[in-house]
C-alpha positions as CSV (number, residue, x, y, z in Angstrom):
1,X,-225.2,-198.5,-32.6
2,X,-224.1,-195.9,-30.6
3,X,-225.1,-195.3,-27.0
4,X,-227.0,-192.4,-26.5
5,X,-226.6,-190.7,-22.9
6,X,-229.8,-189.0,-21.3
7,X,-228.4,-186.4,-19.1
8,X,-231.8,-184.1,-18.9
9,X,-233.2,-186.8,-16.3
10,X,-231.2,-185.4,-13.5
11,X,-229.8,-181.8,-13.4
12,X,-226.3,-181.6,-12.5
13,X,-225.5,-180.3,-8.7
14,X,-224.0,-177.0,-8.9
15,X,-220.2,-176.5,-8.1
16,X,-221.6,-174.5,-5.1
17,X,-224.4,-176.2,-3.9
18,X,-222.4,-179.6,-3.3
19,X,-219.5,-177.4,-1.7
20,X,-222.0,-175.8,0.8
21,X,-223.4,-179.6,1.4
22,X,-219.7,-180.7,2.5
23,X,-218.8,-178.2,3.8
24,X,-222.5,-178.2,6.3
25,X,-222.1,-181.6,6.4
26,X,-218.4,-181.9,7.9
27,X,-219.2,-178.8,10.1
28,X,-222.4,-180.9,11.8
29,X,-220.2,-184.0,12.0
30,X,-217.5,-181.9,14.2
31,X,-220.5,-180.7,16.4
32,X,-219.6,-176.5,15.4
33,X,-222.0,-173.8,15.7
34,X,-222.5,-171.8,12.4
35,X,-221.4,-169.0,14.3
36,X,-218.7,-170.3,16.2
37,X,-217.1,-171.2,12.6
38,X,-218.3,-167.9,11.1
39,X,-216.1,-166.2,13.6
40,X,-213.0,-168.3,13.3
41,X,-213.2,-167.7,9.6
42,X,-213.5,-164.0,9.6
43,X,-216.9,-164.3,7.6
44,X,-220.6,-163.3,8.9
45,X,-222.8,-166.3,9.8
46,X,-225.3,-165.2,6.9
47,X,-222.3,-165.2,4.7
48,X,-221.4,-168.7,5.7
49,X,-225.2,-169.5,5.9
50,X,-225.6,-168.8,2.5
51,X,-222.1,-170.4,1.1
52,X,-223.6,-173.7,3.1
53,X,-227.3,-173.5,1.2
54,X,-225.1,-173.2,-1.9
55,X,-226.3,-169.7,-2.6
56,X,-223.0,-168.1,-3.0
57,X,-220.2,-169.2,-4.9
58,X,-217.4,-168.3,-2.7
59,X,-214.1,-167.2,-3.8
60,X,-210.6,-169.5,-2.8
61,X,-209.5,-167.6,-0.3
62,X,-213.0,-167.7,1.1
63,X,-213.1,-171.6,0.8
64,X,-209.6,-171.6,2.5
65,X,-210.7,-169.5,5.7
66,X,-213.8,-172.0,6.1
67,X,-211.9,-175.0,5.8
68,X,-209.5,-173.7,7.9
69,X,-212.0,-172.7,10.4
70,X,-213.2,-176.8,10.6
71,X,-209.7,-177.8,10.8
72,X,-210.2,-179.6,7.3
73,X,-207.5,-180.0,5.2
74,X,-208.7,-178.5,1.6
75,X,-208.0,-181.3,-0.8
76,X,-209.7,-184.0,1.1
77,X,-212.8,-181.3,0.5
78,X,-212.6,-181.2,-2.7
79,X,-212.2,-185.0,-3.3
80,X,-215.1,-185.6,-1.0
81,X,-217.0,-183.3,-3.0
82,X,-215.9,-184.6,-6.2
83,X,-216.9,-188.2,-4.9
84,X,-220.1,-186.6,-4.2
85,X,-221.2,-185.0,-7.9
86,X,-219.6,-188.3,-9.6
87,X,-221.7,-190.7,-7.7
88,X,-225.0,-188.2,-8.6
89,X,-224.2,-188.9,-12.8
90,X,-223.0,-192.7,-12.3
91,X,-223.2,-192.8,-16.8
92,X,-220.4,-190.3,-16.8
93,X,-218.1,-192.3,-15.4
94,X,-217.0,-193.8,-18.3
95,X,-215.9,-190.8,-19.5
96,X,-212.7,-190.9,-16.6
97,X,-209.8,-193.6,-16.8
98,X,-207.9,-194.3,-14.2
99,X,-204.8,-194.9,-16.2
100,X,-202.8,-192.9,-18.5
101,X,-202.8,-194.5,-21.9
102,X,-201.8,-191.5,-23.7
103,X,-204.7,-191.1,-25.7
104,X,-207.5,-188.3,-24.3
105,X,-210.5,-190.4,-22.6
106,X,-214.2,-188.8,-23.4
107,X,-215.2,-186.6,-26.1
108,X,-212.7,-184.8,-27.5
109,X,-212.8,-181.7,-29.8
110,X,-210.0,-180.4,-32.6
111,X,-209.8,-177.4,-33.9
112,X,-208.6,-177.3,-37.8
């Protein structure tokens, strides 16, 4: 029998609310003020206040000018955040393979 994957039990975080987390959480870890990295982005510290709370979904070049600001490089970011939304849904790991076997891994759809 097939399994049968329950994914109502625990919404899935929001591209921009586990961006604002990292991007909060490696800002604290440096010891920066909100507004001392507001300022070396070019950004207003509600704007960064709200990117951080994960109520705006920021544009790239936005993203870019934060990181920058932190002195972060962008794709260590974005792995850390991707770490961060795989280890929330655990079951969809086995959707992912690690190694090419030329054939797609996870559902797959086909047009006709």
């Amino acid at each position: 029998m097939a399994e049968i994957l329950d994914f109502k039990r625990t919404p899935e975080p929001l591209w921009r609310e586990a961006l604002g987390r990292k991007l909060r959480e490696t800002r604290e870890e440096r010891g920066d003020r909100l507004v001392d990295v507001a300022e070396r982005a070019g950004i207003s510290v509600q704007y960064l206040s709200e990117i951080e709370r994960g109520r705006k979904e920021p544009s790239s070049e936005m993203i870019a000018a934060v990181t920058g600001a932190l002195g972060v490089d962008l794709a260590d970011l974005l792995i850390g955040i991707a770490g961060q939304v795989r280890h929330h849904h655990p079951a969809r790991s086995h959707f992912h393979t690690s190694r090419p076997t030329g054939r797609p891994s996870g559902p797959v759809l086909m047009a006709a």
